[in-house]
N, C-alpha and C positions, 0 to 999 in steps of 0.2 A: 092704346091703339097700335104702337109698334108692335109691341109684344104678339099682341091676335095676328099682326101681318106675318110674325118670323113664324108665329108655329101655323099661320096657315100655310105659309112656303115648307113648311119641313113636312108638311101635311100630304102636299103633291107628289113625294118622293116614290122612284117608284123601284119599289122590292120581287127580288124572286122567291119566291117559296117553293121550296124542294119538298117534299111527303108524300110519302105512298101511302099512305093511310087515305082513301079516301074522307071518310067522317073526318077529321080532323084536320083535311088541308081545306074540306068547304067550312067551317065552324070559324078557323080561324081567319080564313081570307075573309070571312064575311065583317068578324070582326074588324079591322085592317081595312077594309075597304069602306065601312060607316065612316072612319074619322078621317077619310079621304087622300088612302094612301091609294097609289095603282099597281093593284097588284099581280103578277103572271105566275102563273101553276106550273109547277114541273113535278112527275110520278117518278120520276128515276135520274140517275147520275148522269146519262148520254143525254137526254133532254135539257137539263139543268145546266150543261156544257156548249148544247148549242146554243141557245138563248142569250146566254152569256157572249157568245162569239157573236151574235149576230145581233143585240140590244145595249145600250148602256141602263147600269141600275147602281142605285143609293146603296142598297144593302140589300143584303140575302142573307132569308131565315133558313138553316141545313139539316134537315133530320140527317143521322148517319148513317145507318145501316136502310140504303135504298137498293133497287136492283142497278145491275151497270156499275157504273165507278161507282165507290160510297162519299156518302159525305167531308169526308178527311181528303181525298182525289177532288173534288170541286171544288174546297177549300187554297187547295195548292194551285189549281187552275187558276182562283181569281186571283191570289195575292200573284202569279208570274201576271197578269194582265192587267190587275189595278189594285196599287198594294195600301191606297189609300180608303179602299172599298168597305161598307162597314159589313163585315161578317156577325150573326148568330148560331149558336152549334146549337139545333133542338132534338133533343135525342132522348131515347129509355134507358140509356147507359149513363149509370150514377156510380163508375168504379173510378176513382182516380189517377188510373191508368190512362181512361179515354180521354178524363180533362185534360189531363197532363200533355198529352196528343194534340188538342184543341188549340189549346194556346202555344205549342211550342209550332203549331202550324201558323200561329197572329192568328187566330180568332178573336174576335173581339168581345165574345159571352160565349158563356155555354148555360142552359139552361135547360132540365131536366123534366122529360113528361111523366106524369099530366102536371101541365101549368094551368094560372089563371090567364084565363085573356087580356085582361085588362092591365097586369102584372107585365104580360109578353110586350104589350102596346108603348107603357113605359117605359122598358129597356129599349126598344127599338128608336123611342122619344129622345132617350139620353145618348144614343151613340150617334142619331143623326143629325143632332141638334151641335154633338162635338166635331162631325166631319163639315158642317154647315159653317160651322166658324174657321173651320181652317180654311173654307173655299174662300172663306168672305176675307180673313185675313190676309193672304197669299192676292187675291182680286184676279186667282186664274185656275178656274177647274181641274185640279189632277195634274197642273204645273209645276207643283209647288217641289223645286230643284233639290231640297234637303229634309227629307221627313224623317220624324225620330218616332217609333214606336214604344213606348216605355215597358208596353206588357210582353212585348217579345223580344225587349234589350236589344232592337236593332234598328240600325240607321240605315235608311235608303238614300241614296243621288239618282234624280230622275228614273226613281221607280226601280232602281234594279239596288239589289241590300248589299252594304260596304261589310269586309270580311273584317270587322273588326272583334277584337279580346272583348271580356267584360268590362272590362278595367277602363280599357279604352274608351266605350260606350257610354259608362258612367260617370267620366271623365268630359267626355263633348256634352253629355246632356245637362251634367250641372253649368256649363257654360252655355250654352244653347238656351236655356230655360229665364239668363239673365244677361242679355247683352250689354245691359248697362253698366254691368259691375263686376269689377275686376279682383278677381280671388287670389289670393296666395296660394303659395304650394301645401300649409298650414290646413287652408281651409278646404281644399281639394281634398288633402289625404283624409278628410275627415268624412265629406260628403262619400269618398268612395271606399274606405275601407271602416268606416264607424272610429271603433278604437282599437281595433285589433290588429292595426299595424306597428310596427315596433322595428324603428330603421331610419337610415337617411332621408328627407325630404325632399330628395334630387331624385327620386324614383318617377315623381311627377313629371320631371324633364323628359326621362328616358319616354314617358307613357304619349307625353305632345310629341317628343320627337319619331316613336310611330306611327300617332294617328296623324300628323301630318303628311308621311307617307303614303295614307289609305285616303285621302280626303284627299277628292278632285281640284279641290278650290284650297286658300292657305286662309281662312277664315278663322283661324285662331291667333290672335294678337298676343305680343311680348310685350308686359309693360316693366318697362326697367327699372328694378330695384324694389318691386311690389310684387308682379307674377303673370294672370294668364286673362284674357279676355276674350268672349266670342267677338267678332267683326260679322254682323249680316250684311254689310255692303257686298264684303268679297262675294257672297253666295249670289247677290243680283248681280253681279255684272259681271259673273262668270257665265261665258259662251253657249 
């Protein structure tokens, strides 16, 4: 009975769908709209933009080449105004150029036409179901002070992205990902560079002592004589 309650709440979500294709923004909103999402049409990039400024939405599905801004331009729109927003790229462009584009913009899928609907409905299941639990996790909408995106190796503080290295990044999310347990510098070099580092182990130091430069909050704990632990208190009861 839970279960039928969470996917009928992720059910009510409600998405934009950008496509200028007529046939195939009624085809698939029809579909989308049976399993009781609500969904809003946009034919073009300046549509799709105002909507956006003037609605809150779950996710939005993008074809890319529309008139007005294209898809990759509304994409950059939502992540500057809600970087937790779940994006899908739906597009005719299968060069790995354009994915490459996709995700280096934080999309969160890209998916290739012609799709299946049912296929499309699924993925749309699985990223809302994962922003769903962050809401429910955090207990505050689009609040949530330190968001880590893994697919575009970058860390957000209240929605706007920290200029951190890779290193860095892979660095905070291996501890991010386990606040209960505290890694050595051993276990870190491992998580961040595989085995292909070959060097002192004190590179670690150097890599906390910039990311706590770029980190608003000092949520990375020193534990003495063992090595590094995330702290999520600091991040709640920072300002």
């Amino acid at each position: 009975m839970e279960k039928e309650k969470q996917e009928h709440k992720s059910q009510e979500a409600r998405i934009l769908f950008l496509e200028d294709d007529e046939t195939i923004r009624e085809v698939l909103k029809e579909y989308m709209t049976v399993v009781g999402y609500h969904v809003t049409e946009a034919a073009d990039g300046d549509q799709a933009i105002r909507l956006l400024g003037e609605e809150g939405y779950d996710l939005a599905v993008l074809d890319i080449m529309v008139p007005g801004p294209d898809g990759f331009e509304v994409l950059q729109f939502i992540r500057s105004q809600n970087p937790e927003m779940g994006v899908i790229m739906l597009t005719a462009l299968d060069d790995e150029a354009s994915q490459v584009a996709a995700f280096n913009h934080f999309a969160d899928d890209y998916v290739v036409k012609p799709v299946s609907p049912i296929l499309l409905l699924k993925r749309i299941e699985t990223i809302l179901r994962r922003t769903k639990k962050r809401e429910l996790e955090t207990g505050k909408t689009g609040e949530e002070k330190l968001v880590l995106k893994s697919e575009a190796y970058t860390a957000y503080y209240r929605g706007e992205p920290l200029p951190l290295t890779l290193s860095e990044f892979l660095l905070l999310q291996t501890l991010y990902e386990a606040p209960s347990r505290v890694f050595t510098r051993e276990m870190l070099i491992l998580h961040i560079y595989n085995e292909d580092y070959i060097g002192n182990d004190r590179i670690i130091d150097a890599h906390v002592k910039n990311l706590r430069k770029k980190l608003p909050m000092q949520c990375i704990k020193t534990v003495i004589g063992v090595g590094y632990q995330y702290d999520p208190s600091e991040v709640e009861h920072e300002a």
